[in-house]
TIVO-2410 file (N, C-alpha, C; in nm, 3 decimals):
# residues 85
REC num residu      c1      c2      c3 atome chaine
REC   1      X  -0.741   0.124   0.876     N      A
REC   1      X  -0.707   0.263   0.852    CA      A
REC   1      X  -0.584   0.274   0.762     C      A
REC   2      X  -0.523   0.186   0.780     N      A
REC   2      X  -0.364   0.186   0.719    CA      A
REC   2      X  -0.387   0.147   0.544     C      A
REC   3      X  -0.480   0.059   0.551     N      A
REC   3      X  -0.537   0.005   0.389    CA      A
REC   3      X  -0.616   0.153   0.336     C      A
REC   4      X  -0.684   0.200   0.390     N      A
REC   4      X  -0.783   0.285   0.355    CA      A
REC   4      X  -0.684   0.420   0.301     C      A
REC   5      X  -0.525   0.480   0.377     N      A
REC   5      X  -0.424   0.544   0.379    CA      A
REC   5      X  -0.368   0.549   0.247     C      A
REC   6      X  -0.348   0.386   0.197     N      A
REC   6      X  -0.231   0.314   0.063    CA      A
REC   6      X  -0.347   0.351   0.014     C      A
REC   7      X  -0.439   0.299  -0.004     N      A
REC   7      X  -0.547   0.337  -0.136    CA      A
REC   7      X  -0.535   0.476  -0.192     C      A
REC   8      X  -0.608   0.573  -0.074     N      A
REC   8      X  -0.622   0.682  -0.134    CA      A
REC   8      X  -0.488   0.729  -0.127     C      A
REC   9      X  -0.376   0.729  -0.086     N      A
REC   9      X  -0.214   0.758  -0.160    CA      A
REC   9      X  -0.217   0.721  -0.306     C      A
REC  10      X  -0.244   0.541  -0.354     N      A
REC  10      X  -0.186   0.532  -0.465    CA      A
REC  10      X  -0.275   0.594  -0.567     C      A
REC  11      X  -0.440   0.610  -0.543     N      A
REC  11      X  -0.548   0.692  -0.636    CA      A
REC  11      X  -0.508   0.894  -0.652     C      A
REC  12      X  -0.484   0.914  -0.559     N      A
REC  12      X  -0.388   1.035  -0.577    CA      A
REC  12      X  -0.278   1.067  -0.703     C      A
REC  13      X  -0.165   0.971  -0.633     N      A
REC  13      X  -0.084   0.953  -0.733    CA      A
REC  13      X  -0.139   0.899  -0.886     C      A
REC  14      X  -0.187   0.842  -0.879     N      A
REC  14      X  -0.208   0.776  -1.093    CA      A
REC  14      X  -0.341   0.928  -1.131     C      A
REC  15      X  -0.428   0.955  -0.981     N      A
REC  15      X  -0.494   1.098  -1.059    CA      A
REC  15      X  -0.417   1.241  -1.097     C      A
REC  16      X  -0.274   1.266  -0.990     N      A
REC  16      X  -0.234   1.343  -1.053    CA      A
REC  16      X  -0.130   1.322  -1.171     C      A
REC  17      X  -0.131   1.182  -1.187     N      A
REC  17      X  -0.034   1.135  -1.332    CA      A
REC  17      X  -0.126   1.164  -1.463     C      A
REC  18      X  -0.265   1.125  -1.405     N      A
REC  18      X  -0.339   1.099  -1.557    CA      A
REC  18      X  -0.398   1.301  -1.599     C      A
REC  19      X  -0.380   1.372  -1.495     N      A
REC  19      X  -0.422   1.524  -1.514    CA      A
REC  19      X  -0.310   1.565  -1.569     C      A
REC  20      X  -0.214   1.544  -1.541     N      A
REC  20      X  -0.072   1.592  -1.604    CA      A
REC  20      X  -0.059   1.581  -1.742     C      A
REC  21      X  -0.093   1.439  -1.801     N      A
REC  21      X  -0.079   1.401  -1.924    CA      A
REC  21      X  -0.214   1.429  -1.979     C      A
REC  22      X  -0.317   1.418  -1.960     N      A
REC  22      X  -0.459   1.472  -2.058    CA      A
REC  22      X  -0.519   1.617  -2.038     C      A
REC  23      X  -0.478   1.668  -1.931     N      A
REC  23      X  -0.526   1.821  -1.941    CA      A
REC  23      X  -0.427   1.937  -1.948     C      A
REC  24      X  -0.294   1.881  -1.926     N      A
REC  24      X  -0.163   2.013  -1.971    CA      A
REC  24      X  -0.118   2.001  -2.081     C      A
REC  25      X  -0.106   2.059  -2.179     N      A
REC  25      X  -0.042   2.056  -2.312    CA      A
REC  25      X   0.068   2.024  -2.325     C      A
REC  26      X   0.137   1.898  -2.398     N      A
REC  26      X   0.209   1.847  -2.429    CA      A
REC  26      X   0.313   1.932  -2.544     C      A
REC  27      X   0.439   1.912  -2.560     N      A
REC  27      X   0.538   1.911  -2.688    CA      A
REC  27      X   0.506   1.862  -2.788     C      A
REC  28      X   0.509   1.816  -2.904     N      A
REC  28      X   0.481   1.716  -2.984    CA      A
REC  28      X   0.607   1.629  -3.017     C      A
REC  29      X   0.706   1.689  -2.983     N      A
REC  29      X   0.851   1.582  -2.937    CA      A
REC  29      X   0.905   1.586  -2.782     C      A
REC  30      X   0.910   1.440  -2.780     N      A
REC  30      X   0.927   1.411  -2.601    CA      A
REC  30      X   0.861   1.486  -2.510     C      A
REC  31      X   0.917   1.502  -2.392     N      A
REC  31      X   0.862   1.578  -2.300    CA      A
REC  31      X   0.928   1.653  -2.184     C      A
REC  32      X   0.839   1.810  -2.203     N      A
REC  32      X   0.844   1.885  -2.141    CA      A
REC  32      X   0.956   1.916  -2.027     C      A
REC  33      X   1.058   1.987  -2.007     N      A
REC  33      X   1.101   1.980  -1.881    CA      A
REC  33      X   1.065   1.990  -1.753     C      A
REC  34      X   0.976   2.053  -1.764     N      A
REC  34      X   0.885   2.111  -1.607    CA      A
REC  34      X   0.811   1.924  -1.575     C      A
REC  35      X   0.774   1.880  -1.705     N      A
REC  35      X   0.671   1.758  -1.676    CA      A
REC  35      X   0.790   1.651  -1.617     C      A
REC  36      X   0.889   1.647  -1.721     N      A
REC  36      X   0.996   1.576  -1.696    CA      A
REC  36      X   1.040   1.558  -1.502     C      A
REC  37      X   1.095   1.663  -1.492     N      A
REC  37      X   1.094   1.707  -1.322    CA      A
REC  37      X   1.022   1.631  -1.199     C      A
REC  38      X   0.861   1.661  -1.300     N      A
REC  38      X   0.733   1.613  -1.202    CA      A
REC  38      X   0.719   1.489  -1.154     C      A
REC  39      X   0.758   1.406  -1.308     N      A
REC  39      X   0.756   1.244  -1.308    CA      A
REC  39      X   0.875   1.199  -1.269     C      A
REC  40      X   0.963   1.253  -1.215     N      A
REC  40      X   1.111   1.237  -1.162    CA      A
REC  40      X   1.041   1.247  -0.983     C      A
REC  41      X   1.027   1.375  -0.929     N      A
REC  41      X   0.933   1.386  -0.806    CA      A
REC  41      X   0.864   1.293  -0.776     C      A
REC  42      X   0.776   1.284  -0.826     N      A
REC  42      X   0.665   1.174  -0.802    CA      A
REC  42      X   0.681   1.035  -0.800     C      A
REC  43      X   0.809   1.011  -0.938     N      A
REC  43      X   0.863   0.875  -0.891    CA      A
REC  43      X   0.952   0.855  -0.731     C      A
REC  44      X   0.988   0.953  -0.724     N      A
REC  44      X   1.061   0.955  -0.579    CA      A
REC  44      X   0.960   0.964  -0.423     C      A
REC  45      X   0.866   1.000  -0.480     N      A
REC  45      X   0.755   1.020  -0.353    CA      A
REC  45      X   0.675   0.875  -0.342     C      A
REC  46      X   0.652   0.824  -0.466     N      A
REC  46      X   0.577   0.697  -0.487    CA      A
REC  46      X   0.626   0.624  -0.398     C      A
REC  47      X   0.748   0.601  -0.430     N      A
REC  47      X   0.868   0.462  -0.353    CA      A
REC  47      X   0.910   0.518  -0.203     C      A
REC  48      X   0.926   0.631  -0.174     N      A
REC  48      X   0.909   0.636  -0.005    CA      A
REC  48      X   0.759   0.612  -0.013     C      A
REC  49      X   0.659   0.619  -0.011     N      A
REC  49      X   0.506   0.662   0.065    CA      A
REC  49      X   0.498   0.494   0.037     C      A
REC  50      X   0.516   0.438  -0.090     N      A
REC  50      X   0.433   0.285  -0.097    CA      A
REC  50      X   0.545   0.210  -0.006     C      A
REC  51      X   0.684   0.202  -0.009     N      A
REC  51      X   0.756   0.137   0.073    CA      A
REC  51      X   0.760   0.156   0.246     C      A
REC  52      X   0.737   0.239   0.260     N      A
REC  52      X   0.698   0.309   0.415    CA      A
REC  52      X   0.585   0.235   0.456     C      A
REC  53      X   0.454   0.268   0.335     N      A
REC  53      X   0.302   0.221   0.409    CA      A
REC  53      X   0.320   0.011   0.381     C      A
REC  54      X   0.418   0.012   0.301     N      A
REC  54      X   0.419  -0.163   0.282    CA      A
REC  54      X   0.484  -0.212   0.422     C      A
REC  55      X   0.569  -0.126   0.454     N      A
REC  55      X   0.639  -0.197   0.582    CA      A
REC  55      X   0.556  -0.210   0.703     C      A
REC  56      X   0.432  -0.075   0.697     N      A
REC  56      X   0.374  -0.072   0.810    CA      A
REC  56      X   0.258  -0.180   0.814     C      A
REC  57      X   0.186  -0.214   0.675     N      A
REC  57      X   0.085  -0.327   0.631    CA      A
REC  57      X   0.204  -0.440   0.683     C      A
REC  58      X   0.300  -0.517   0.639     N      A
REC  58      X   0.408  -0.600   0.690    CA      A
REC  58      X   0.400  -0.632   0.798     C      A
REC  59      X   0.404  -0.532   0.883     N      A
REC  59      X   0.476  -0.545   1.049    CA      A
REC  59      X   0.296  -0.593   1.105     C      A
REC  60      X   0.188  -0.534   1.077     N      A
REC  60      X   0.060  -0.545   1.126    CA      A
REC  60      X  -0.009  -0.641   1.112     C      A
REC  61      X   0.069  -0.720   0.975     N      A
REC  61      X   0.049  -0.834   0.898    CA      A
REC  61      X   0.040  -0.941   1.043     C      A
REC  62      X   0.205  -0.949   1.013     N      A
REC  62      X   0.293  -1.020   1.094    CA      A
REC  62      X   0.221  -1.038   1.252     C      A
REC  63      X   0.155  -0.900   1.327     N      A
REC  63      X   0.062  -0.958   1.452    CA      A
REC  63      X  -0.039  -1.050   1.426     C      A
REC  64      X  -0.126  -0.981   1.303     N      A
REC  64      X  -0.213  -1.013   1.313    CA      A
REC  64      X  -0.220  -1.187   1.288     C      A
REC  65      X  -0.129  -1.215   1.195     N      A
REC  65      X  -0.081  -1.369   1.127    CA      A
REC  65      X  -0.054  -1.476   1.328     C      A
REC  66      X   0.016  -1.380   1.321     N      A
REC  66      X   0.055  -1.450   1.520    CA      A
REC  66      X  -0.031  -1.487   1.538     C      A
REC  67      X  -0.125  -1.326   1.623     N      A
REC  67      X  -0.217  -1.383   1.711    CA      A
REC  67      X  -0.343  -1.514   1.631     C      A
REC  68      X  -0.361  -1.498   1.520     N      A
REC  68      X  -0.443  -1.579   1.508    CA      A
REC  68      X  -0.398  -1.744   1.484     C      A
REC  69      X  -0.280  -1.768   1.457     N      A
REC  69      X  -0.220  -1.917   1.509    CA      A
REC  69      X  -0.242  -1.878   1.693     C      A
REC  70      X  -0.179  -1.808   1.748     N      A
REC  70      X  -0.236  -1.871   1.868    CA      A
REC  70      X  -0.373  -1.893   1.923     C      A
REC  71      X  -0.448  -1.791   1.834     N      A
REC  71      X  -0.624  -1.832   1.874    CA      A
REC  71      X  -0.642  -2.005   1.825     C      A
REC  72      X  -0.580  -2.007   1.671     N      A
REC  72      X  -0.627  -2.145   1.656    CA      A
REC  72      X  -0.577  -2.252   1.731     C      A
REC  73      X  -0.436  -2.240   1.768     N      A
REC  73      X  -0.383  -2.325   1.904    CA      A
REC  73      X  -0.451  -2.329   2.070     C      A
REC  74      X  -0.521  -2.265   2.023     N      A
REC  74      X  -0.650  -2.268   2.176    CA      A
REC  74      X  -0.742  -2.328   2.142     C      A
REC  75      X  -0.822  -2.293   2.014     N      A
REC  75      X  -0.941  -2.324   1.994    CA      A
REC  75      X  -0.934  -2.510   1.972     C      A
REC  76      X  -0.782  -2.560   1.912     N      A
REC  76      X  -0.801  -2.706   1.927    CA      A
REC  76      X  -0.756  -2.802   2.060     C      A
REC  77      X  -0.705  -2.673   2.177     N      A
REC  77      X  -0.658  -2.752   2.333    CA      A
REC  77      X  -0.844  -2.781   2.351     C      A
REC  78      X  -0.932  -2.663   2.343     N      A
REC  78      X  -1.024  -2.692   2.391    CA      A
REC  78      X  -1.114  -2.760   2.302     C      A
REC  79      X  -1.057  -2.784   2.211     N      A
REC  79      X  -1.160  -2.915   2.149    CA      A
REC  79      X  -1.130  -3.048   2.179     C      A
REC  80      X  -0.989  -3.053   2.223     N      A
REC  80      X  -0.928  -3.190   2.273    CA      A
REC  80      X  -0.953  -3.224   2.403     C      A
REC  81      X  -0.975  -3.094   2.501     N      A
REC  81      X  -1.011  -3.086   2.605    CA      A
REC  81      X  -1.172  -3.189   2.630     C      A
REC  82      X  -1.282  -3.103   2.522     N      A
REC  82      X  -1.399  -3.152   2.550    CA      A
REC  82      X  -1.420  -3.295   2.482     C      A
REC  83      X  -1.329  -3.341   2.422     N      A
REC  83      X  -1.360  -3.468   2.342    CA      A
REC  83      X  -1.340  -3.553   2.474     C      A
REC  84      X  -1.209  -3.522   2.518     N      A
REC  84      X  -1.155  -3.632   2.628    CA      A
REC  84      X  -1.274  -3.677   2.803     C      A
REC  85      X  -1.362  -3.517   2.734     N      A
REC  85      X  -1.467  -3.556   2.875    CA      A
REC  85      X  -1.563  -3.627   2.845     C      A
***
């Protein structure tokens, strides 16, 4: 759920980057103040939402990385187990 979350966050973000720049009319020198603003916003929303959802992928990581060394630390007691019978 948490992968499925970052996806459609970061497809959001680059769709409302790429509507901004091909369907609102541009200056023909630099850019816009209102646009200016937006890409100021958005850079600021990017880096909380992707750093927030990275910590939470991180931390879920981190169980999931655990528990499965301890599955594999079982799965070879009981292979040592059945060899020795």
């Amino acid at each position: 759920m948490i992968a499925a979350t970052f996806c459609f966050t970061v497809c959001c973000m680059v769709t409302l980057s790429m509507f901004s720049l091909v369907f609102v009319p541009q200056p023909m020198s630099g850019i816009a103040p209102a646009d200016k603003n937006f890409f100021f916003l958005l850079s600021d929303m990017s880096k909380y939402i992707l750093g927030s959802l990275g910590t939470l992928l991180a931390i879920k990581g981190k169980d999931i990385v655990k528990d499965a060394f301890v599955k594999d630390e079982e799965q070879k007691d009981v292979e040592k187990e059945t060899k020795q019978s």
